[in-house]
N, C-alpha and C positions, 0 to 999 in steps of 0.2 A: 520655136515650135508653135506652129497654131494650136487655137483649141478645137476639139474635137465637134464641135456645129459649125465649123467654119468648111462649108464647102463649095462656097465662089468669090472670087476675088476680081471687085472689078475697077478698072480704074480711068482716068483720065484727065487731060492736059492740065485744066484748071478749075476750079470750084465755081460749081455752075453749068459748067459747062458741058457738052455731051459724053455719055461713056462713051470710050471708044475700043476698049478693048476688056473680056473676063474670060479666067482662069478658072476651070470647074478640075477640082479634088476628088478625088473617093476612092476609098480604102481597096485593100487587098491587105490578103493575109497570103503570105507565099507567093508562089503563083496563080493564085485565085482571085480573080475582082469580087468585091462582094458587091451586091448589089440592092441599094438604097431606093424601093417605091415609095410613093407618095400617093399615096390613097386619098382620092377623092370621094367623099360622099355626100 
């Protein structure tokens, strides 16, 4: 189980090298997304 601040996963070939691919997370409860802003101010 990841821990709960973990909401992108990203990865690639080799160290250093470019990502190439990321896996974005986020909750629901039931069938509801909850949904996580990020307020900028």
């Amino acid at each position: 189980m990841l821990p709960e601040r973990a909401h992108d996963i990203w990865a690639r070939e080799h160290s250093g090298g470019p990502w190439r691919f990321q896996l974005m997370l986020d909750e629901a409860e039931g069938e509801e997304w909850v949904y996580r802003a990020r307020l900028l101010a």
